[in-house]
mmJSON file of the N, C-alpha and C atoms, coordinates in Angstrom:
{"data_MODEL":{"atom_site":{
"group_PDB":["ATOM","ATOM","ATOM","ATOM","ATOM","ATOM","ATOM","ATOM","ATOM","ATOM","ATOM","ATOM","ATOM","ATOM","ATOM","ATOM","ATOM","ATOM","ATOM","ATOM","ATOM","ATOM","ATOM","ATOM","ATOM","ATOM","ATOM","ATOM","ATOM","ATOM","ATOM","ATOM","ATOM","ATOM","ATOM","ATOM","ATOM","ATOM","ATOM","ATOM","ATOM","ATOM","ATOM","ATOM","ATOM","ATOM","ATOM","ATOM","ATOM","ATOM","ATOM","ATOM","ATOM","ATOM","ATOM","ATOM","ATOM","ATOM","ATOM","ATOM","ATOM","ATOM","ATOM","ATOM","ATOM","ATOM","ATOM","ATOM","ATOM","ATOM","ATOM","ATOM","ATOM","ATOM","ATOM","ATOM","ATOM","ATOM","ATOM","ATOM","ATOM","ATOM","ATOM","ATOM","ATOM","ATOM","ATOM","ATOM","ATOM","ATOM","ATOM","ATOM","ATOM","ATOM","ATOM","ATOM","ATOM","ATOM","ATOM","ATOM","ATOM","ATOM","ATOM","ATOM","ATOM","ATOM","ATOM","ATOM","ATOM","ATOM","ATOM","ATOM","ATOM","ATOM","ATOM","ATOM","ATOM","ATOM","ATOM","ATOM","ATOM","ATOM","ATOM","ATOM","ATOM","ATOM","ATOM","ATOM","ATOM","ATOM","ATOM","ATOM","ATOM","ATOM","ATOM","ATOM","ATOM","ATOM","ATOM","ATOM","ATOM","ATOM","ATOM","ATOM","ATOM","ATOM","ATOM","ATOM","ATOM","ATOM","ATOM","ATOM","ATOM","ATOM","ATOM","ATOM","ATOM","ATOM","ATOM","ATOM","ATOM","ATOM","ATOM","ATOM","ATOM","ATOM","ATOM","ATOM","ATOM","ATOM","ATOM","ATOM","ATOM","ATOM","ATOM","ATOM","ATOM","ATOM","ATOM","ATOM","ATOM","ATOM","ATOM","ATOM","ATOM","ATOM","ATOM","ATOM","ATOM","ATOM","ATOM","ATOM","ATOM","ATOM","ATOM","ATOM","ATOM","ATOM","ATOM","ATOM","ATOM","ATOM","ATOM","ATOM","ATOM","ATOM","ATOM","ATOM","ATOM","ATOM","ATOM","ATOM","ATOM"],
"id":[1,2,3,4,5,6,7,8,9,10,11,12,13,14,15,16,17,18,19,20,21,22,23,24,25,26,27,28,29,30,31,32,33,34,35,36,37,38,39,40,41,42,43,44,45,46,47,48,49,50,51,52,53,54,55,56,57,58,59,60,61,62,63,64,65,66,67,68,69,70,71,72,73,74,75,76,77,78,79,80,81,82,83,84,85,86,87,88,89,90,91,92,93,94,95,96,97,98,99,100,101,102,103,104,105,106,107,108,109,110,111,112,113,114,115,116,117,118,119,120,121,122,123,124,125,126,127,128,129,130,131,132,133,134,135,136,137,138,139,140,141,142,143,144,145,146,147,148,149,150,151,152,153,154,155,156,157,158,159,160,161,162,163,164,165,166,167,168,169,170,171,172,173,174,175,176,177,178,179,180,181,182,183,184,185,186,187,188,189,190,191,192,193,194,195,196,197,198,199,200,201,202,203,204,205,206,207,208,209,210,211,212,213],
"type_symbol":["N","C","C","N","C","C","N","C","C","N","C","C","N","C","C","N","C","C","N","C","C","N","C","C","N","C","C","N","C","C","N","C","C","N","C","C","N","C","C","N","C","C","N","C","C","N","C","C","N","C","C","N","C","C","N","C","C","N","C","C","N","C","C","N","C","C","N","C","C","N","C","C","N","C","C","N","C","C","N","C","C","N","C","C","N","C","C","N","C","C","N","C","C","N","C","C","N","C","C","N","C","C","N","C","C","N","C","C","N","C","C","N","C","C","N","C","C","N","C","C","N","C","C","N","C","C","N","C","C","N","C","C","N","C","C","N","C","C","N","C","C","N","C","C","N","C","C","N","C","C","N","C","C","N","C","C","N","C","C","N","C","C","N","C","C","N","C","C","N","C","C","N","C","C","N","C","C","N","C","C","N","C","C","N","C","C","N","C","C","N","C","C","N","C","C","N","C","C","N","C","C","N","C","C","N","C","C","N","C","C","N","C","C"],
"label_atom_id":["N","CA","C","N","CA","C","N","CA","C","N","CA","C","N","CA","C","N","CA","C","N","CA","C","N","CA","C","N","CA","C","N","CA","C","N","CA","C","N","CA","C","N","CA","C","N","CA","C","N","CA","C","N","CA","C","N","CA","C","N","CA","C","N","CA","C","N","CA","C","N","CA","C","N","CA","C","N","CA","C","N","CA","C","N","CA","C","N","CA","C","N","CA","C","N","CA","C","N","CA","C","N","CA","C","N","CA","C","N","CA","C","N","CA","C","N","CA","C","N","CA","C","N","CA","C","N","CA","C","N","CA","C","N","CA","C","N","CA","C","N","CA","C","N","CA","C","N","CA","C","N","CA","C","N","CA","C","N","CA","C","N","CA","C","N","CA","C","N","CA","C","N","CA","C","N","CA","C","N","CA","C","N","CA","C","N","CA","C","N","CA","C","N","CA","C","N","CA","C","N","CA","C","N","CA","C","N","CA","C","N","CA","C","N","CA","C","N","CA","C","N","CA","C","N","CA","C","N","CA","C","N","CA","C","N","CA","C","N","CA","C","N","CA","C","N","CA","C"],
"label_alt_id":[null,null,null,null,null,null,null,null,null,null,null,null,null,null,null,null,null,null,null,null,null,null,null,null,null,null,null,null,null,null,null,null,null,null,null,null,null,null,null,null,null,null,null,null,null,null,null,null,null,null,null,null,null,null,null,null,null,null,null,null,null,null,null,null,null,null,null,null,null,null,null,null,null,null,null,null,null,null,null,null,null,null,null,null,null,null,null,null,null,null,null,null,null,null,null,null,null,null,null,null,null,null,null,null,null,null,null,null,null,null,null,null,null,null,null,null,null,null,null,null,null,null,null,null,null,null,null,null,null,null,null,null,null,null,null,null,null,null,null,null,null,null,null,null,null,null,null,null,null,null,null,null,null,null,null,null,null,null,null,null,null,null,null,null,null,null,null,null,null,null,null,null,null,null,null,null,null,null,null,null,null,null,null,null,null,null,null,null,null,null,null,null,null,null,null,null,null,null,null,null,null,null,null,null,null,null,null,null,null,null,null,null,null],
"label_comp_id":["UNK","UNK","UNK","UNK","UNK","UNK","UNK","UNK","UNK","UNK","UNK","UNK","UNK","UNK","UNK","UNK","UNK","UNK","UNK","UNK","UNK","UNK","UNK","UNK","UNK","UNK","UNK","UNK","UNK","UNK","UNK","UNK","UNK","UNK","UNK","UNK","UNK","UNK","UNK","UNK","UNK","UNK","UNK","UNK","UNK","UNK","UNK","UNK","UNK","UNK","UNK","UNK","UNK","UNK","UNK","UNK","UNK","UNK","UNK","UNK","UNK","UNK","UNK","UNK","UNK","UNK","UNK","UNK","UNK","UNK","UNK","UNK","UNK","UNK","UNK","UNK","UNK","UNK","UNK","UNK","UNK","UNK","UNK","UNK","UNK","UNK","UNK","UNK","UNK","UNK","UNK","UNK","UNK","UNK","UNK","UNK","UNK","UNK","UNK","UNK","UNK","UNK","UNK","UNK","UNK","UNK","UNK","UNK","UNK","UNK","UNK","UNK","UNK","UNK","UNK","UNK","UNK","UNK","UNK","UNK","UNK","UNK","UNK","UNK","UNK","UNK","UNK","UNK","UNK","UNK","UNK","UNK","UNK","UNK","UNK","UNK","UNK","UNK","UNK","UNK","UNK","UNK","UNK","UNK","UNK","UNK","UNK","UNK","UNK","UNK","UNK","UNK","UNK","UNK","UNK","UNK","UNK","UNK","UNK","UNK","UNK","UNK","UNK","UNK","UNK","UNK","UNK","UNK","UNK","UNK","UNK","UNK","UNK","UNK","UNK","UNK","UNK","UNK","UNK","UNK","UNK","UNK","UNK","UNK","UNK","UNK","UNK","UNK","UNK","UNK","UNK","UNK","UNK","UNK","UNK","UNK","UNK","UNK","UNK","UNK","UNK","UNK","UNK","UNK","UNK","UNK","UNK","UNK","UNK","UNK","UNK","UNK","UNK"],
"label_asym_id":["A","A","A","A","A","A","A","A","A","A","A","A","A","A","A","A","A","A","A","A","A","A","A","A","A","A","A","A","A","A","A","A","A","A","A","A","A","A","A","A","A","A","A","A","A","A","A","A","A","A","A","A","A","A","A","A","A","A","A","A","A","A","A","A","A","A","A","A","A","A","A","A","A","A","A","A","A","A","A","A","A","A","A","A","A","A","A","A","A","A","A","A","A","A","A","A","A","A","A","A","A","A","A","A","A","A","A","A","A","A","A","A","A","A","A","A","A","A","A","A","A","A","A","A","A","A","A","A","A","A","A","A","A","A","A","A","A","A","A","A","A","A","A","A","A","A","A","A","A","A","A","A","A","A","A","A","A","A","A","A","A","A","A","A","A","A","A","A","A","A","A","A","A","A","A","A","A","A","A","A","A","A","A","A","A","A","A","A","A","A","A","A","A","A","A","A","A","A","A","A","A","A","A","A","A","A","A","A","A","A","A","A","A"],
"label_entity_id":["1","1","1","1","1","1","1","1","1","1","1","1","1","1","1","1","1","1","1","1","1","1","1","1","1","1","1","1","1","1","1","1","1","1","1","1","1","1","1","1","1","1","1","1","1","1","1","1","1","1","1","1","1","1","1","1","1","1","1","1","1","1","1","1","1","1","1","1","1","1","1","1","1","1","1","1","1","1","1","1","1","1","1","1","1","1","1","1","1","1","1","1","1","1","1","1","1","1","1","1","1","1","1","1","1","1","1","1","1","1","1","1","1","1","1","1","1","1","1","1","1","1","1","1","1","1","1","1","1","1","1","1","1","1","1","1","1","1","1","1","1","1","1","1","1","1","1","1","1","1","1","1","1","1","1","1","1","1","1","1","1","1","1","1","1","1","1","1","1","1","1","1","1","1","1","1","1","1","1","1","1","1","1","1","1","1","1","1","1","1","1","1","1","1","1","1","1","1","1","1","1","1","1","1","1","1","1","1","1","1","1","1","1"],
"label_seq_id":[1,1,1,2,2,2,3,3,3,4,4,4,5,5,5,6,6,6,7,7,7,8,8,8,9,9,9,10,10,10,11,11,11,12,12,12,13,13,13,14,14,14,15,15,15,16,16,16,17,17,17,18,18,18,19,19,19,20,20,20,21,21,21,22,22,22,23,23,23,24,24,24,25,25,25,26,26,26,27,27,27,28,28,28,29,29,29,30,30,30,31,31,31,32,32,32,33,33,33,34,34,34,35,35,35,36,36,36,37,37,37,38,38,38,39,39,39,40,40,40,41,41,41,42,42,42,43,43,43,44,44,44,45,45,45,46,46,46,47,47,47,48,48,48,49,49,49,50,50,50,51,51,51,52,52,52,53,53,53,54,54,54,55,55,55,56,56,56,57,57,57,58,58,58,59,59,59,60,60,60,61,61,61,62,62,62,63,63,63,64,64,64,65,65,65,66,66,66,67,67,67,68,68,68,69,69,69,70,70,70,71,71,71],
"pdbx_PDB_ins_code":[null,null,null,null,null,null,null,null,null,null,null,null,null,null,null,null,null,null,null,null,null,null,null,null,null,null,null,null,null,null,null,null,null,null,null,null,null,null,null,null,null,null,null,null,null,null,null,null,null,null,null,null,null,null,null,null,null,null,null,null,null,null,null,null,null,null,null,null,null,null,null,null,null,null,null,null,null,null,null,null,null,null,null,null,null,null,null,null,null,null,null,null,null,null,null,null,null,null,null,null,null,null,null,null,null,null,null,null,null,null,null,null,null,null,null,null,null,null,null,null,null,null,null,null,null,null,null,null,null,null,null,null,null,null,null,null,null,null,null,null,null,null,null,null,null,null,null,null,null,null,null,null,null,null,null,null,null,null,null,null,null,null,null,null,null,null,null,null,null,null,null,null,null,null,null,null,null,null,null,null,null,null,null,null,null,null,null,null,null,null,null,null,null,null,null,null,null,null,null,null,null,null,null,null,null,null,null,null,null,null,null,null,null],
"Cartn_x":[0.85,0.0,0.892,0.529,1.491,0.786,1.754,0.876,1.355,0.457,0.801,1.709,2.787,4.134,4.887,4.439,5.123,4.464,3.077,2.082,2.915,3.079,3.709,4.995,5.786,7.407,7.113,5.853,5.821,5.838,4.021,3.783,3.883,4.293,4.155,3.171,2.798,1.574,1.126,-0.058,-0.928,-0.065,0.998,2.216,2.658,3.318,3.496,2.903,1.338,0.895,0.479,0.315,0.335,-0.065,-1.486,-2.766,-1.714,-2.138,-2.108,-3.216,-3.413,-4.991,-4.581,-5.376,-5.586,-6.944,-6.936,-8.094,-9.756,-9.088,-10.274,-10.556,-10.294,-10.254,-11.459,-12.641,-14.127,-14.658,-15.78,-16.358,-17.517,-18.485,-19.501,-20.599,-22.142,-23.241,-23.523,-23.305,-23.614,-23.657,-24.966,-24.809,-24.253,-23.829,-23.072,-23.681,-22.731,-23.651,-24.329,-24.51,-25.039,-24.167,-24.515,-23.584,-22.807,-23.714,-22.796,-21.69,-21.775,-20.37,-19.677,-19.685,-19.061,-18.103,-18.803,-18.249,-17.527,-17.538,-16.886,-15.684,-15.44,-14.749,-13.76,-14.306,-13.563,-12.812,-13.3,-12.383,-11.749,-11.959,-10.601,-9.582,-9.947,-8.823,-7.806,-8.539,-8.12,-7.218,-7.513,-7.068,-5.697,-5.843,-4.897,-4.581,-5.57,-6.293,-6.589,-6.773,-7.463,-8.238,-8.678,-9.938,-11.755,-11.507,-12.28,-12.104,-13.342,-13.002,-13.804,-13.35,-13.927,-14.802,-15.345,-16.576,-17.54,-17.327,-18.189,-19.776,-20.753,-21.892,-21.731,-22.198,-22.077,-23.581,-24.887,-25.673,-26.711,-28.189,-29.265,-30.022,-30.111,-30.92,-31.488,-32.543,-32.748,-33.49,-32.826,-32.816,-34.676,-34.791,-36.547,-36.188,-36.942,-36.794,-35.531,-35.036,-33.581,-34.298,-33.511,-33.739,-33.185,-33.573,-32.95,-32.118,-31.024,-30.649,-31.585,-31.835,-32.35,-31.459,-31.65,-31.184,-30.907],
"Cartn_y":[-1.184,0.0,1.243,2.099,3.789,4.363,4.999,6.428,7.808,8.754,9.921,10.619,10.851,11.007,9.831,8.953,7.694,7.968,8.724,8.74,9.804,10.866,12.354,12.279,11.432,11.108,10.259,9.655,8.416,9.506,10.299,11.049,12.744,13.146,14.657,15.108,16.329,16.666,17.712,18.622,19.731,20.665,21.258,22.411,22.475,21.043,20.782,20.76,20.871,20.054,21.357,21.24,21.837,21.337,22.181,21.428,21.557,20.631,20.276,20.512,21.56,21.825,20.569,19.965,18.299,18.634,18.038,18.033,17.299,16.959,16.505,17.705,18.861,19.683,20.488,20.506,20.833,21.536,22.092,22.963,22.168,22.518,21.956,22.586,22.025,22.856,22.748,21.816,21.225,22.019,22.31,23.911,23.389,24.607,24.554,24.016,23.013,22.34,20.79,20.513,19.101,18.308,17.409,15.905,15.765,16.094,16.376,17.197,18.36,19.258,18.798,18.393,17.461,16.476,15.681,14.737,14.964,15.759,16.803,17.425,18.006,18.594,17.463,16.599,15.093,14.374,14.726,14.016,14.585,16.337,17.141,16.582,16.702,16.212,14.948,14.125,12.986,13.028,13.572,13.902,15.218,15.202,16.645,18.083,18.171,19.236,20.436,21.615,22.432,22.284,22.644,22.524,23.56,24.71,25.81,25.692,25.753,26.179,27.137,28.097,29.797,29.521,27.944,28.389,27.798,27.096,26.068,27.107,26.408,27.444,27.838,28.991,30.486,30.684,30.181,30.734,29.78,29.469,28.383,28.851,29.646,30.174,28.764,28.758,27.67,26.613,26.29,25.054,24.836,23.873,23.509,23.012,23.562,22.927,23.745,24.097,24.837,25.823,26.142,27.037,28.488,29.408,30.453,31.274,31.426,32.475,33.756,33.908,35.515,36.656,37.444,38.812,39.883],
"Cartn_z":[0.0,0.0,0.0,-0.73,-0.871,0.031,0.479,1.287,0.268,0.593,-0.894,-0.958,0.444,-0.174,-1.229,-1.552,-2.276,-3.572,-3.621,-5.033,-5.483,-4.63,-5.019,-5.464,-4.776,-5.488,-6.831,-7.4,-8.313,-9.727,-9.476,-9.98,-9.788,-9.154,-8.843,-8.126,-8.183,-7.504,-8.29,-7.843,-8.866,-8.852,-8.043,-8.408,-9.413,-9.991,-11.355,-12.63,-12.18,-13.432,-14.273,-15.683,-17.081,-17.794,-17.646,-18.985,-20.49,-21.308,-22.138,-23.046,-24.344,-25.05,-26.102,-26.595,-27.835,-28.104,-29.56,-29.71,-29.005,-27.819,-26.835,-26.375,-26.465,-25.232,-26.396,-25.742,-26.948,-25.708,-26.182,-25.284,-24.627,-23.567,-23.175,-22.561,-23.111,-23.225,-21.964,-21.056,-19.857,-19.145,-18.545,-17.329,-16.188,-15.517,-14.706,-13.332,-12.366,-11.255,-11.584,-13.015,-13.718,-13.072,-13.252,-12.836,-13.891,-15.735,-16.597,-16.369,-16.161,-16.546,-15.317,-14.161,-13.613,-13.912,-14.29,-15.139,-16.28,-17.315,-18.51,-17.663,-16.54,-15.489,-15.031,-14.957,-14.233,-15.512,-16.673,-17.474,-18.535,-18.234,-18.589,-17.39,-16.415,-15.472,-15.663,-16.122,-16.105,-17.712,-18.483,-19.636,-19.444,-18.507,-18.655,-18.896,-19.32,-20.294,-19.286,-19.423,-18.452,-18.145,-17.257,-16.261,-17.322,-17.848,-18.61,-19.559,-20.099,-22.001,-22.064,-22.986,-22.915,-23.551,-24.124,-25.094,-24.136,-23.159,-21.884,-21.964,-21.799,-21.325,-20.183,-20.071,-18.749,-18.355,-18.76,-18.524,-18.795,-18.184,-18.501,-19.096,-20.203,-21.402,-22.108,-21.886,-23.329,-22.412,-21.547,-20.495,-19.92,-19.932,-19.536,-17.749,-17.164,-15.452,-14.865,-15.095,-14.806,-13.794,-12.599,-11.77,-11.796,-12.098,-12.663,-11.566,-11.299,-10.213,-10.072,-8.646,-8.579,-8.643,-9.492,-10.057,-8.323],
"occupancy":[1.0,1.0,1.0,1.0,1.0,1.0,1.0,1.0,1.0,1.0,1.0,1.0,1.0,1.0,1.0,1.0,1.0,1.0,1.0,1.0,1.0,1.0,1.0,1.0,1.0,1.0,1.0,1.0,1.0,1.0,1.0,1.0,1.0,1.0,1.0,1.0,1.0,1.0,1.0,1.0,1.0,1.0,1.0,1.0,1.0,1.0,1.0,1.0,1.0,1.0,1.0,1.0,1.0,1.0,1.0,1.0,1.0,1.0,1.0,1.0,1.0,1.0,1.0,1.0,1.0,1.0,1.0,1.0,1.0,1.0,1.0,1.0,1.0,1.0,1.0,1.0,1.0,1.0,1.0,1.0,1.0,1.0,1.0,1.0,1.0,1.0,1.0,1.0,1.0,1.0,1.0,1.0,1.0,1.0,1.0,1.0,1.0,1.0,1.0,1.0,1.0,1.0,1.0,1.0,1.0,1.0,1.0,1.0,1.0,1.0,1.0,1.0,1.0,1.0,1.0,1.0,1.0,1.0,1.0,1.0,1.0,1.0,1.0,1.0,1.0,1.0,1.0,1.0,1.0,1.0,1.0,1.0,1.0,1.0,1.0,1.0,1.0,1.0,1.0,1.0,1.0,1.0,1.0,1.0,1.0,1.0,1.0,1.0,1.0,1.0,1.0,1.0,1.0,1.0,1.0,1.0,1.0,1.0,1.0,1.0,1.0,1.0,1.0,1.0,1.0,1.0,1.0,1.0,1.0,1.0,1.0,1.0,1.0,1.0,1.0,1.0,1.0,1.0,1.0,1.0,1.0,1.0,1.0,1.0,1.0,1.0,1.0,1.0,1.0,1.0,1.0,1.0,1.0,1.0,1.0,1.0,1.0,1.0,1.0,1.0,1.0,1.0,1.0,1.0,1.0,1.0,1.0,1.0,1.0,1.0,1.0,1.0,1.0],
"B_iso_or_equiv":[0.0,0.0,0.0,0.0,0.0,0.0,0.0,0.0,0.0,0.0,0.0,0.0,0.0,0.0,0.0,0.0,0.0,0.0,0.0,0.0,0.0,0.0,0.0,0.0,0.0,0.0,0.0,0.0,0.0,0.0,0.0,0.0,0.0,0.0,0.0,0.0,0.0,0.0,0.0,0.0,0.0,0.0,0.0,0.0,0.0,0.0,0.0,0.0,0.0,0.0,0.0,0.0,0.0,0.0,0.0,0.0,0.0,0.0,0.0,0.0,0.0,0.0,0.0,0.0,0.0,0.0,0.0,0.0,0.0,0.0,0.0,0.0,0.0,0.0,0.0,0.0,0.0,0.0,0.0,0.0,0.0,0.0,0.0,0.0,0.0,0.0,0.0,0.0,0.0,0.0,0.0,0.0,0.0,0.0,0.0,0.0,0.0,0.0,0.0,0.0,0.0,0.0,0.0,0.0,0.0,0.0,0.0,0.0,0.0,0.0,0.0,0.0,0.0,0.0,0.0,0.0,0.0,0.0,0.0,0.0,0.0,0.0,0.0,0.0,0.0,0.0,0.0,0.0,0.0,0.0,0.0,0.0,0.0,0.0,0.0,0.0,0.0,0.0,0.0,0.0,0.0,0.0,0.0,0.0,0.0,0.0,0.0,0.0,0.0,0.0,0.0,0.0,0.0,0.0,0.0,0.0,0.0,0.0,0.0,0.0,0.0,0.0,0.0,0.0,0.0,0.0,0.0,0.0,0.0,0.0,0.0,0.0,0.0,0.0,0.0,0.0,0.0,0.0,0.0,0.0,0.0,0.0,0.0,0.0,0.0,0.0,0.0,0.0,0.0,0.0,0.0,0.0,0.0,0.0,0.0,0.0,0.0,0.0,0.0,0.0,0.0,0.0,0.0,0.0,0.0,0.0,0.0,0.0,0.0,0.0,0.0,0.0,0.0],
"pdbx_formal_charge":[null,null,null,null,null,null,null,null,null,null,null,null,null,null,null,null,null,null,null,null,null,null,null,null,null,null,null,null,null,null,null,null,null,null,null,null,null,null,null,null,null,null,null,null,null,null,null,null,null,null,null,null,null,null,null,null,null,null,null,null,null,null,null,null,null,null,null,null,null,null,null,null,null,null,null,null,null,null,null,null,null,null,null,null,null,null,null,null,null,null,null,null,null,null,null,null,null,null,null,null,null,null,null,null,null,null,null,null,null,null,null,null,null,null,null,null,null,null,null,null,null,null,null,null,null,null,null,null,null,null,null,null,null,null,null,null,null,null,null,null,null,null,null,null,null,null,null,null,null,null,null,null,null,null,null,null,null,null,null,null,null,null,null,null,null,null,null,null,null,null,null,null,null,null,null,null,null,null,null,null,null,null,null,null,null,null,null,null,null,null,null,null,null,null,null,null,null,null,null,null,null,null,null,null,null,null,null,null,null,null,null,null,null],
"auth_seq_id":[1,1,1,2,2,2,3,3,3,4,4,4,5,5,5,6,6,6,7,7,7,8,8,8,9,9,9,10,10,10,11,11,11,12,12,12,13,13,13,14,14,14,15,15,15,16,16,16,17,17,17,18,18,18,19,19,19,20,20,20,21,21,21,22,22,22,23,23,23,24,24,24,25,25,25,26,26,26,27,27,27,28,28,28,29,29,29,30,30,30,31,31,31,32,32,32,33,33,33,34,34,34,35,35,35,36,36,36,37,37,37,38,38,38,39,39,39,40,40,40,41,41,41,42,42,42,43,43,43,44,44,44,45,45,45,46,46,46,47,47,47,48,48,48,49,49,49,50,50,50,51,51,51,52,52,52,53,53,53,54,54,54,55,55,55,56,56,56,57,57,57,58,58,58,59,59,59,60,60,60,61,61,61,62,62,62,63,63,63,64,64,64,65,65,65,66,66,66,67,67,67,68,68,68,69,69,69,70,70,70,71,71,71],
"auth_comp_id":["UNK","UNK","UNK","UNK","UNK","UNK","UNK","UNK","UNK","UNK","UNK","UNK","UNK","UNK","UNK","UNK","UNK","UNK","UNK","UNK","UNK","UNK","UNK","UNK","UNK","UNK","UNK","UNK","UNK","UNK","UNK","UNK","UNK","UNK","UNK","UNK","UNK","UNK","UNK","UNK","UNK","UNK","UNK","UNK","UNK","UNK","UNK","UNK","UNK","UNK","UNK","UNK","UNK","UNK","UNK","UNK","UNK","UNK","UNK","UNK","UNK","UNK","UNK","UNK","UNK","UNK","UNK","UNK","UNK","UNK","UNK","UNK","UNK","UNK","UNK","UNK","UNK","UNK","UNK","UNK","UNK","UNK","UNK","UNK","UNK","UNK","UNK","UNK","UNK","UNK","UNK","UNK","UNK","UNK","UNK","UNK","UNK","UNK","UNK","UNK","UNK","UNK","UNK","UNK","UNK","UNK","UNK","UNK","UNK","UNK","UNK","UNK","UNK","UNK","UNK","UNK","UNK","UNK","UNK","UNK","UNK","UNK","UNK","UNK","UNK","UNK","UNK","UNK","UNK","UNK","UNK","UNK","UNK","UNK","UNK","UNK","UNK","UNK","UNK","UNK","UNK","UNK","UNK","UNK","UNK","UNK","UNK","UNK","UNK","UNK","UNK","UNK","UNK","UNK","UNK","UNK","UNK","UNK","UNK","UNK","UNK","UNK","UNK","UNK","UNK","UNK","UNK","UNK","UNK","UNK","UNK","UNK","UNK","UNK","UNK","UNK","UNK","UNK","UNK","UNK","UNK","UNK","UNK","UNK","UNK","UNK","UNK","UNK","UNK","UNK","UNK","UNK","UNK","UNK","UNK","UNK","UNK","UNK","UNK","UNK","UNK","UNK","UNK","UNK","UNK","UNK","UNK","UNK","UNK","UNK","UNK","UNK","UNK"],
"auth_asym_id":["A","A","A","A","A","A","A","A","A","A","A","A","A","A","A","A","A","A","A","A","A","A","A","A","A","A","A","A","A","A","A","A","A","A","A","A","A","A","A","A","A","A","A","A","A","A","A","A","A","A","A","A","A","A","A","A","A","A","A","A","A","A","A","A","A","A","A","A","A","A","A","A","A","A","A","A","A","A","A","A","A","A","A","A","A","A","A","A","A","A","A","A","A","A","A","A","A","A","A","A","A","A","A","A","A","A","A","A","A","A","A","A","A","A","A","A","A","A","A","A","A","A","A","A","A","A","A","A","A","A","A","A","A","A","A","A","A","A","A","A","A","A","A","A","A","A","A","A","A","A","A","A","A","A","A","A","A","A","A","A","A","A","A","A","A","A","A","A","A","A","A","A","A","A","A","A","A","A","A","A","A","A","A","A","A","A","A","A","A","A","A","A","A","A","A","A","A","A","A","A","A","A","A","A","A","A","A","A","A","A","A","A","A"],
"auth_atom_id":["N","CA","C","N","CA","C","N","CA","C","N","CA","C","N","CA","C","N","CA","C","N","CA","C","N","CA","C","N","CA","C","N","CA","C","N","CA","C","N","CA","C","N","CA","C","N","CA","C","N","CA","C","N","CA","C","N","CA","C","N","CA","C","N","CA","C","N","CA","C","N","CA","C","N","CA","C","N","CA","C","N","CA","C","N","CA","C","N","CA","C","N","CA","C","N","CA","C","N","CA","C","N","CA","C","N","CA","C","N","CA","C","N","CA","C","N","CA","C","N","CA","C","N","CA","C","N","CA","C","N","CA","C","N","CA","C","N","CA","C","N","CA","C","N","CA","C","N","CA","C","N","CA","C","N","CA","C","N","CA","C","N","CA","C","N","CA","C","N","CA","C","N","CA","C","N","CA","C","N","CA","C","N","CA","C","N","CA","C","N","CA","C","N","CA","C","N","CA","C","N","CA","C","N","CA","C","N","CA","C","N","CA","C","N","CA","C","N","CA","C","N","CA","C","N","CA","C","N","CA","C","N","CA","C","N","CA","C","N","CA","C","N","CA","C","N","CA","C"],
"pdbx_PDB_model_num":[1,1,1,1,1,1,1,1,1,1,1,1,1,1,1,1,1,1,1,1,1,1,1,1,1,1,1,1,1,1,1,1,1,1,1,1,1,1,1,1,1,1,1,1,1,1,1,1,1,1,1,1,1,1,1,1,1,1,1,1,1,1,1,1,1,1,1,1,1,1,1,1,1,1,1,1,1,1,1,1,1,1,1,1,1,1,1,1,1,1,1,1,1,1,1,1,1,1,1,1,1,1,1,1,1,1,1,1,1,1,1,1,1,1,1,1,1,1,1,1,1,1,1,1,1,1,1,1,1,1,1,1,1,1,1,1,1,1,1,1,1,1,1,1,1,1,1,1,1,1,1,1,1,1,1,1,1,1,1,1,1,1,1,1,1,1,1,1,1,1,1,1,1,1,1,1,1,1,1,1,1,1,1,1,1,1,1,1,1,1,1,1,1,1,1,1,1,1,1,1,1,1,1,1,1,1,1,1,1,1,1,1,1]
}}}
């Protein structure tokens, strides 16, 4: 069994790390808070990739059931 100084000497840690943009790295309609963009979030991670994409949706326009923030 490792303990995470042993993970951190194997692999590094987040100080180091440096997204990488590839063509995985796409935008996503998934509003924000979904289990989707979650998950889209979890596997830029896992991919390497940055965490944001400037084209990601910002806003629940459109969306049916969506709870709208109060102004």
């Amino acid at each position: 069994m490792k303990n995470v100084f042993d993970t951190i000497l194997e692999v590094g840690h987040d100080e180091d790390f440096v997204p990488v943009v590839t063509a995985d790295f796409r935008p996503t309609d998934a509003p924000a808070g979904s289990p989707a963009k979650l998950e889209v979030l979890a596997e830029r991670i896992r991919k390497g990739l940055p965490l944001w994409h400037p084209e990601d949706r910002v806003d629940y326009a459109g969306l049916t059931g969506a709870i709208r923030p109060q102004d």
